[in-house]
N, C-alpha and C positions, 0 to 999 in steps of 0.2 A: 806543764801538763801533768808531768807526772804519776804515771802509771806502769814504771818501769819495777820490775822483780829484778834488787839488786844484785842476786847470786843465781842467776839464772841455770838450771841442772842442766849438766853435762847431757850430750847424748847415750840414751841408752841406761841412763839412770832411774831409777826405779823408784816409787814410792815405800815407804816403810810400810808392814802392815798389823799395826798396833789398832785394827780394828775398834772404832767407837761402839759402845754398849745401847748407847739411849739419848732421846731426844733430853735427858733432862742432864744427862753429862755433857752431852757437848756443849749446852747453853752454860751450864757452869766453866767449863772449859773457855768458853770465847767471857764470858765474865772477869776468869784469871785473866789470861794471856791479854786481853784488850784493856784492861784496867788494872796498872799497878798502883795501890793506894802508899802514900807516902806523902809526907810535908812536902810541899812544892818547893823547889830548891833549884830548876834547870831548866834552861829555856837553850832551842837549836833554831834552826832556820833550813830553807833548801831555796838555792837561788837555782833559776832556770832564763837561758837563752836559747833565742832562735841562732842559726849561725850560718855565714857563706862561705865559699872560697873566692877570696878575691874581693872587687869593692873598695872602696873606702871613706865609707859613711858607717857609722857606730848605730844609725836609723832607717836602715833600709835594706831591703833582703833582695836587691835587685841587683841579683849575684847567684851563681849555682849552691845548692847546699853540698854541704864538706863531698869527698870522696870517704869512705869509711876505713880504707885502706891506711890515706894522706894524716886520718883521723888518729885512727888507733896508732901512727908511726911518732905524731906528734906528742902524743899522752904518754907514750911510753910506760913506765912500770906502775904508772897510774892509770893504765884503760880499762875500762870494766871488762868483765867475761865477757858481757855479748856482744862485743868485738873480738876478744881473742882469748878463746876458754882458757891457758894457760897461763893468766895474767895475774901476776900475783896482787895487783889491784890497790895497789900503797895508795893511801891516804897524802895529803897536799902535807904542808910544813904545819897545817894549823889545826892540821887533824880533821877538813873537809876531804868526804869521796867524792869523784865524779861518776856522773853515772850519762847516759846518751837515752836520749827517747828515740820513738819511730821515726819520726822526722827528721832526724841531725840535731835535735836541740839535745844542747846538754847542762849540765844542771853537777850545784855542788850542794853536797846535803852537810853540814855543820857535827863537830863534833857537841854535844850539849855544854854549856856554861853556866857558869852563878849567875851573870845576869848579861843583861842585852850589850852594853856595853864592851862586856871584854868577846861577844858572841860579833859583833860587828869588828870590832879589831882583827878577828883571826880570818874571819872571811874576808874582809877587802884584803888583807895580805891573800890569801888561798886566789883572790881573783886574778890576783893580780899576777901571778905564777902562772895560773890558766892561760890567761891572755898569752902568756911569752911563752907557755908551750905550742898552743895553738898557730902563733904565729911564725913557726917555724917552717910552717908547712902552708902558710899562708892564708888560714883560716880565723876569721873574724868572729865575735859575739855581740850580737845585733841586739839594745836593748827594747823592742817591742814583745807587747802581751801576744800578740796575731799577726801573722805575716799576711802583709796588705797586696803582696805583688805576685808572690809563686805559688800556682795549684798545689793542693796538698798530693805529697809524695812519700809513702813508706818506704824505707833507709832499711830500719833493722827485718830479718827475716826469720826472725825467732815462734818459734809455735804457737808462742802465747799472743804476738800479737796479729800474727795472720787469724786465730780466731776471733783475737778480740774486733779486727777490722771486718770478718765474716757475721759476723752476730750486732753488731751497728749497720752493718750497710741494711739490714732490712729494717731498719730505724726511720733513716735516710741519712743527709751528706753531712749530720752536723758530729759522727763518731772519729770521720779519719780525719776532719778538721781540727777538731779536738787534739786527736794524736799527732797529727805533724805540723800543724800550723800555727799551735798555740803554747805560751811560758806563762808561769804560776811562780809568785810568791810564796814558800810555805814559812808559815812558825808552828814550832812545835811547845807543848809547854806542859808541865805534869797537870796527872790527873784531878790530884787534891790526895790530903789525909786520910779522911772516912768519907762515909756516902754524903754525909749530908754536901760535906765542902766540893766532894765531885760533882754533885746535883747543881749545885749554885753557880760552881764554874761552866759547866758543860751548856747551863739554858743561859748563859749570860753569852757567851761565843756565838750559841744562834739566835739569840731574840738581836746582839748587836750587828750581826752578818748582813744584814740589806743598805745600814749605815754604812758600815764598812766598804762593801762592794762600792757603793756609791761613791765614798771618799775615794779611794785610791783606783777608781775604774779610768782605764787610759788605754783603751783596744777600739779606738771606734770603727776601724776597718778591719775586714778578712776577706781575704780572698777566695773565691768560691762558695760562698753563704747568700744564703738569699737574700735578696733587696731590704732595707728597713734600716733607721739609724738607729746605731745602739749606742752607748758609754761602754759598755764592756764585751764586745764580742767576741768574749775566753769565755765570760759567762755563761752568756747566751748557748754558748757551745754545750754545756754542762746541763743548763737548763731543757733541753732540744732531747738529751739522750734519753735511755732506761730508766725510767722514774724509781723503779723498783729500785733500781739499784744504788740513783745517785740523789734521791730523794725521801727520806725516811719521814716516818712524822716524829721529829726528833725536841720540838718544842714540845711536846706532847708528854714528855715520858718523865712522871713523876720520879723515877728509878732508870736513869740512864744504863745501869750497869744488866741492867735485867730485858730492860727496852731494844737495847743494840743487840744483845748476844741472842732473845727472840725473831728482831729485825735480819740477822745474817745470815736464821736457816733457813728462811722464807724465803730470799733473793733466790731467783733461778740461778741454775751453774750458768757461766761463762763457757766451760769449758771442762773437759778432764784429760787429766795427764794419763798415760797411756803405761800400764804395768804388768810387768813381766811374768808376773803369774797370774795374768787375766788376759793370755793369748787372742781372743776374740774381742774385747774391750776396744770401743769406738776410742782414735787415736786425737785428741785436742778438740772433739766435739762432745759437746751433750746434746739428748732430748728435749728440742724446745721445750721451753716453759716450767721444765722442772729443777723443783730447786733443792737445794742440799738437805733440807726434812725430809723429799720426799726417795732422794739418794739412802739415808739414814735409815727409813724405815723400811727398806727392802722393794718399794713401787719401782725400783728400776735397776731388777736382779737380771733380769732378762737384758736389757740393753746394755749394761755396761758392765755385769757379771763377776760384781765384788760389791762389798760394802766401804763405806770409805775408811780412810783410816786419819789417823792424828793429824798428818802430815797431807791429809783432801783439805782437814778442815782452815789448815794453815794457808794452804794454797787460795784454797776460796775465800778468805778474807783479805787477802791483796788484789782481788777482784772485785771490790765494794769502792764508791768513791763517793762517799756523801761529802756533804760542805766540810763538816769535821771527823775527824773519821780516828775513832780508838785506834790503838798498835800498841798498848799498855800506856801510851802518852797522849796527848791530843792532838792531831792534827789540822791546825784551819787551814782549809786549801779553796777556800774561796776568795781571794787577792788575785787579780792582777799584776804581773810581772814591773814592778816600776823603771825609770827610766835613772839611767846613769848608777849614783851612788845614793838613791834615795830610798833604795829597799830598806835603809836602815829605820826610816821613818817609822811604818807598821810594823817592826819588830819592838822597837820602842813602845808602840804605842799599847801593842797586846800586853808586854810587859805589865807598864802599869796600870790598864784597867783591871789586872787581874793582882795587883799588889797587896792585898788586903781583902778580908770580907766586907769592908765597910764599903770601900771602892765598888768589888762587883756589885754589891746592894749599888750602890747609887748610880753606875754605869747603868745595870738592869733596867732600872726606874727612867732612868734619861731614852732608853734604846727600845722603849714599850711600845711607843707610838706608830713604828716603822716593824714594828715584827712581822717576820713571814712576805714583808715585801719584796721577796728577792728578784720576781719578774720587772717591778718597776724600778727596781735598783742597778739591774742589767739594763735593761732598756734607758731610762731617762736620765742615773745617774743624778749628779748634783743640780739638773734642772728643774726637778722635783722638790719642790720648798720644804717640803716634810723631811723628806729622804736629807737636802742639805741641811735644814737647820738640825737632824739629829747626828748627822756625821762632822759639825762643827761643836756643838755639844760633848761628843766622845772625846773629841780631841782637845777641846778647850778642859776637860777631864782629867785627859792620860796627861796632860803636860803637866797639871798641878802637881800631879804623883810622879813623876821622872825625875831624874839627874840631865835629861837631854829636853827641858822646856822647852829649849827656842826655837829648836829643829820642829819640835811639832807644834808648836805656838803658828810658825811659818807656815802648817799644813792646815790647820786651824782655820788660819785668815784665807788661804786659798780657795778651801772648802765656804768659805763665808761671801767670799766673791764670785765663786761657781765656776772654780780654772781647775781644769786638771794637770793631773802630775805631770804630764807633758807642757801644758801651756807657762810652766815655769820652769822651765828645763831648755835654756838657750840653744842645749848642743839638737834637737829636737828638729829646730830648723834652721842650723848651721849649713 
């Protein structure tokens, strides 16, 4: 899912107030900070699981989710804050943090590496720690995208996400789905050198996104979502929410770096954090439908009786969740949680479609066919002839360019037979 603020402020903590000047700083501002330009050199990852107490099936959530208590006693000097603010929040042996979403699912985020390779070594050692913490206190890591059996249930009671579940529910049911019922694959991976090479990276992530989604979609159940069969109903989840917010027109933008940091003041707030020297300031709500320009430009002195400052704007960009989403690095967060030890696959595989500029040119070119299909790529998945033959394509691609061929040769042919990552994955239906 992934929507967790990994340093979550203490109570009673305040915003700084280095006041923004103008709509055209801050857009340069979210340019910096969202875009560090440099030779591509480090790729990360964040794995996420659903998790129970008790059970003992690796595929099935038909089991209580953790105790938070059981949770945080397990993780020890590795629990994040928003289980126990004074946790000094040590990193695994391999330099993965954990971090816990609304639901109980928890998730390790990768320290960055040279390449996918030694990036998948230090997280299966990191999971593999997790697992023997967690199981001290008898809690399991279930590996589905959607939990197919338990109503979704909010765990954490942190501010941010009691709004962010107050500002979905007038959506409808597919925000706390989202939040508690669903696990995401992230890779993270630099921006590029200069614009051009950002530009070329960035529209080659979403022109090959609906391929991708297809390849590796393996959530065809949730529980508590409407009737209809999906390939990816994590996607679906995502698809369902704030357009505004989790849909950008991001193939669109000649200039990514300019496109995003215009697209970020426009999203309405989520919410505002609640500051000490703006005694009257609504406490973790905003005014519908207004969004950080109009925060910015003073239209809402009256309601919330500050202008923002540095530390609004930081805030409100962890409240944005498009397919790929700036943080100075890229994030594609449209994947599917895959099943066992196979997330190493599409870590791999972003890896090398993005290995060269000759690659993305020719990845781009193969991934043209299927652009912007992300509704039929949630929905029908690899039953969709377009959508499989361009998600066998990709992959018959990335394997050329890899050190790890066979592993994705293997995903390749799957993709070419129309099985998902589940359907080759024995422990699945062990």
């Amino acid at each position: 899912m992934s929507v967790t603020l990994e340093h979550p402020e203490p109570p009673g903590q305040t915003v700084d107030q280095e006041v923004m000047s103008s709509r055209v700083a801050a857009e340069a501002y979210v340019g910096g900070v969202c875009f560090k330009l440099g030779p591509p050199a480090l790729i990360g990852a964040e794995l996420e699981w659903l998790t129970v107490q008790g059970g003992s099936s690796a595929y099935s959530t038909q089991a209580p989710r953790p105790a938070l208590d059981d949770l945080a006693a397990a993780l020890g000097p590795h629990v994040p804050r928003s289980l126990a603010p004074g946790s000094p929040e040590l990193a695994l042996p391999g330099g993965s943090r954990v971090t816990v979403e609304p639901g109980g699912q928890i998730e390790l985020s990768s320290s960055p590496y040279p390449d996918a390779q030694a990036l998948s070594a230090a997280l299966r050692a990191d999971a593999a720690v997790l697992r023997d913490l967690l199981a001290t206190r008898g809690i399991r890591t279930v590996s589905l995208a959607a939990d197919a059996s338990r109503p979704p249930r909010r765990l954490l009671e942190l501010p941010r996400y009691r709004a962010m579940e107050r500002h979905f529910a007038g959506i409808g049911p597919f925000g706390k789905l989202m939040m508690c019922n669903t696990a995401a694959g992230q890779v993270s991976v630099d921006a590029g050198a200069d614009p051009a090479e950002v530009a070329a990276r960035w529209h080659l992530l979403h022109v090959a996104g609906p391929a991708l989604v297809a390849a590796f979609a393996c959530s065809p159940r949730l529980k508590g979502a409407p009737g209809g069969v999906w390939a990816s109903q994590r996607m679906r989840t995502w698809l369902r929410l704030d357009h505004s917010r989790t849909r950008p027109p991001a193939e669109q933008w000649a200039d990514p770096v300019a496109g995003y940091a215009s697209w970020a003041l426009d999203v309405p707030l989520l919410c505002v954090r609640p500051c000490g020297q703006a005694p009257a300031a609504p406490k973790w709500t905003a005014p519908p439908g207004a969004t950080f320009a109009d925060w910015l430009s003073g239209a809402l002195d009256d309601e919330i009786g500050r202008r923002p400052a540095t530390a609004d704007l930081d805030y409100h960009l962890t409240t944005l969740f498009p397919p790929v989403r700036a943080s100075g690095y890229l994030e594609i967060r449209y994947l599917d949680a895959q099943p066992g030890d196979t997330w190493s696959t599409p870590v791999h595989v972003v890896e090398a479609l993005l290995s060269a500029p000759a690659v993305v040119a020719e990845a781009t070119a193969l991934a043209a066919p299927t652009a912007g299909r992300w509704q039929e790529a949630a929905h029908a998945g690899l039953a969709d002839p377009e959508l499989r033959a361009g998600a066998e394509a990709l992959l018959r691609l990335a394997a050329a360019h890899s050190g790890q061929a066979a592993e994705i040769e293997s995903a390749a042919e799957r993709c070419r037979a129309g099985r998902t990552p589940h359907d080759d994955d024995p422990g699945v239906k062990a």
